[in-house]
N, C-alpha and C positions, 0 to 999 in steps of 0.2 A: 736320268737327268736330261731335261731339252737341251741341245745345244744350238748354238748360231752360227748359220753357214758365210764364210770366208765374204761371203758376196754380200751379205743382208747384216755381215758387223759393222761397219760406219754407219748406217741408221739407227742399229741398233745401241750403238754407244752414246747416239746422239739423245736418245728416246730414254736411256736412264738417267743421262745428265738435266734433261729440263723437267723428269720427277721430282726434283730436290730432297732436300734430306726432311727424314721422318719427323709426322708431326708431334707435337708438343704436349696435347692436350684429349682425349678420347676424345672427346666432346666436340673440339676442334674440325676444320676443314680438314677433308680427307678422312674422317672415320664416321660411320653411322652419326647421326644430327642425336639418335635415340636409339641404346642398345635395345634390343628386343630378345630375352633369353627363352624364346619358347621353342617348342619340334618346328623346325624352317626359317628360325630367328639368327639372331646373333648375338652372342653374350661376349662383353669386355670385363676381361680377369686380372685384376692387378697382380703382377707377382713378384715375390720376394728379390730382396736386392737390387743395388746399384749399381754395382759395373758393367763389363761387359752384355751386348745381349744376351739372354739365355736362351737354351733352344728349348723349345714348348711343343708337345705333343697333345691329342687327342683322340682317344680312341684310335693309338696307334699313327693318327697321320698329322707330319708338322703342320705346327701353326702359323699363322702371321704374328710376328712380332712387331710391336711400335714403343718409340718412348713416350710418355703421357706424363702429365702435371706429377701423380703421385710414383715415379718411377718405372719400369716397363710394366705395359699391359699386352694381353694376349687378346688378338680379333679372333673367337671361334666361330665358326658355323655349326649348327645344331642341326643333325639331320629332320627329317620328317618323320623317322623313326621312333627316336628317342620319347622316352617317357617322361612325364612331370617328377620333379625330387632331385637329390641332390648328387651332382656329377664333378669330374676331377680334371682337371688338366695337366696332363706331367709335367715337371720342370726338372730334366736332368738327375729325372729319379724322384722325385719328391713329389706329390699330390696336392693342386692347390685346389679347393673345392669351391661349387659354383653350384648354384639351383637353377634350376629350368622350370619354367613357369607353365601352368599349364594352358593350351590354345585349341577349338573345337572349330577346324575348318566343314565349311557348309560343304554341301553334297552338289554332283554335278551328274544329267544324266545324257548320255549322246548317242543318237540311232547311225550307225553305218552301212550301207548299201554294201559292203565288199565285206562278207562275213571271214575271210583270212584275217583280215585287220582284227577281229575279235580271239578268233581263236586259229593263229597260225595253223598250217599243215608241218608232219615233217620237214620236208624242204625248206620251208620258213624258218623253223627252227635252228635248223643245220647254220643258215644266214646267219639268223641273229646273235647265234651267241658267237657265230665268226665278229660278227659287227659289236658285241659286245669287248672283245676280246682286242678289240683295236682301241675301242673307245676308252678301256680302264686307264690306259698312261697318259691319255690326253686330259683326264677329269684332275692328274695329278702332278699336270705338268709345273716345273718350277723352274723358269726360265732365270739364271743366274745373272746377277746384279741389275734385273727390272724390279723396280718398286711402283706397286701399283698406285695407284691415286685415292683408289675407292669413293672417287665421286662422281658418278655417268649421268649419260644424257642417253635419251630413249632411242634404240636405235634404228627407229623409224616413228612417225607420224602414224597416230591413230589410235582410236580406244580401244577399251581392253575387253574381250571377249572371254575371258575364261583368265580368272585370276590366280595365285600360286597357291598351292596347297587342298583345292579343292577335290574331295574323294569322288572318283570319277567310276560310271557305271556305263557300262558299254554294251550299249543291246542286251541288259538286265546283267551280264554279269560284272561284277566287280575289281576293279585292277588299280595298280598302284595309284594313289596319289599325283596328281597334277605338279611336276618340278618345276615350272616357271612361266611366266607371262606370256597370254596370246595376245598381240595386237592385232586390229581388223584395219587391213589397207588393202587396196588395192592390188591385183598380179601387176609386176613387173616395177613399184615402186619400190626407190633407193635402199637397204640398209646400210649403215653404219656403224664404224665400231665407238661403240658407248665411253671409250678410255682405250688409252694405248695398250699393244701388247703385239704378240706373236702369233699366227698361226700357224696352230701348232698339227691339228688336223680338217681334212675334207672328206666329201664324197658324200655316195648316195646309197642315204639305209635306210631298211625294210619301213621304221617307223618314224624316221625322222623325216626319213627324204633326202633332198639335199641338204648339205651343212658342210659348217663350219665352227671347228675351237679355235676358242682367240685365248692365249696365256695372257693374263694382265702383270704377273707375277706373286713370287709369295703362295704358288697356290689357290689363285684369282682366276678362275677361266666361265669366259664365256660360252652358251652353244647359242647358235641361230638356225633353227631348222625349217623345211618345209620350202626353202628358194628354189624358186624359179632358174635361178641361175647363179653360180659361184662366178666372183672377180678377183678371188686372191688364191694364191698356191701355198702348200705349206713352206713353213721356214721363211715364211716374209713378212719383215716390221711395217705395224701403221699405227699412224697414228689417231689419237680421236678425231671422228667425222671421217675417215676416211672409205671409199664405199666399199666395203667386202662383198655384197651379194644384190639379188633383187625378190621381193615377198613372191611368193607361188601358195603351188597346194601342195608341193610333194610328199609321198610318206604316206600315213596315217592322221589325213586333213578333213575337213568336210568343207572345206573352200577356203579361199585366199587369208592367208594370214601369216604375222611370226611368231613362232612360239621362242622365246628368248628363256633360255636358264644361265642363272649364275652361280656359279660356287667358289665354297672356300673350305679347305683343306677336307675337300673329296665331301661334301656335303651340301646338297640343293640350298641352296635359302630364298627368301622373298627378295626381286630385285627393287621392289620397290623402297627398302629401305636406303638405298644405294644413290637414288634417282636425285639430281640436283630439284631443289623448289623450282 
């Protein structure tokens, strides 16, 4: 569990009390405008009963809960993994079931001058799964009594260069899936964070570059990879618009952009669901 250091708790008390209380309605401000139940989607699960919140799992990792018109619903996120048919969300032991739709992202191919970036050396490897191994608590962090918004603004200026879920082909060979939005700006132009939350991790890895997780809460965290430059340190509250970084090429780039992911409950999704009109 993240917690809030002595120093960044008065902001941070301040930043859960102008979240307000949970909304009303799925449909409503603050949750997807349109679930989307597909691999990189998000599916809203109505689940049983009226009292207290339940706690909701999937696939092992909690969920966002909210309360909604027909009593509480669960926000999941659907890896990019996951197969089309029908899937369960725990509730306290009990299975509530939910279908995933099926979705055929297009193909992306990109040539790299720096053939490590394709196929690591030892040494590389040694790195990344050091850099992995940092990164799995941040993908899960749940910063206590932050309730996210789940409605962001882009956090920077500029079109999108390689969009989320695209199967991506690296000097002929093939490697995971594209987890999140590239926008094309300029080096050294502002990012900001899309919605409040914590920074929860930084620093500079082998394929991201530099970066930064921002907890939104619930299980909400952002990455911003690939800056130029970091402006915030871990364990410090901002709020939305506020500037965490500047765009670069860091990492595994082929020139200036941000590659932004979002997730919920450890699972990539498209941010563009997310993105206010």
């Amino acid at each position: 569990m993240f917690r809030i250091s002595r120093a960044a708790a008065p902001a941070f008390a301040a930043l859960v009390l102008a979240a307000g209380p949970a909304v009303r309605n799925p449909q409503a401000e603050g949750l997807p405008f349109k679930p989307s139940p597909v691999p990189g989607g998000v599916a809203v699960v109505v689940l049983p009963g009226r009292g207290a919140a339940p706690k909701a799992t999937y696939r092992g990792e909690p969920v966002l809960v909210r309360q909604g018109a027909k009593g509480w619903v669960a926000v999941v996120g659907i890896p990019l993994s996951a197969k089309p048919g029908r899937d369960e969300v725990e509730v306290e032991g009990r299975p509530v079931p939910f279908t995933i739709k099926p979705k055929r992202y297009p193909e992306q191919r990109i040539r790299l001058k720096d053939e490590r970036q394709v196929t690591p050396n030892a040494e590389d490897e040694a790195r990344i799964a050091r850099e992995q191994a940092l990164m799995a608590p941040a993908w899960k962090a749940w910063p206590e009594g932050l309730v996210p918004s789940l409605q962001f603004q882009q956090p920077t200026p500029g079109g999108l260069t390689s969009s989320f879920g695209l199967r991506r082909i690296f000097n002929g060979q093939p490697r995971a899936p594209h987890g999140g939005l590239d926008i094309k700006a300029p080096a050294g132009q502002a990012v900001r964070a899309p919605a409040a939350g914590v920074v929860v991790l930084t620093g500079d890895f082998f394929f991201s570059g530099n970066a930064v997780f921002l907890a939104h809460g619930q299980g909400v965290v952002s990455l911003f990879a690939h800056l130029s430059k970091i402006t915030v340190a871990q364990g410090q509250v901002v709020k939305a618009g506020d500037l965490v970084g500047e765009v670069g090429q860091t990492g595994r780039a082929t020139g200036p952009h941000l590659h932004w992911s979002l997730s919920l409950n450890n699972a990539r999704v498209d941010p563009r669901l997310f993105l206010r009109p």
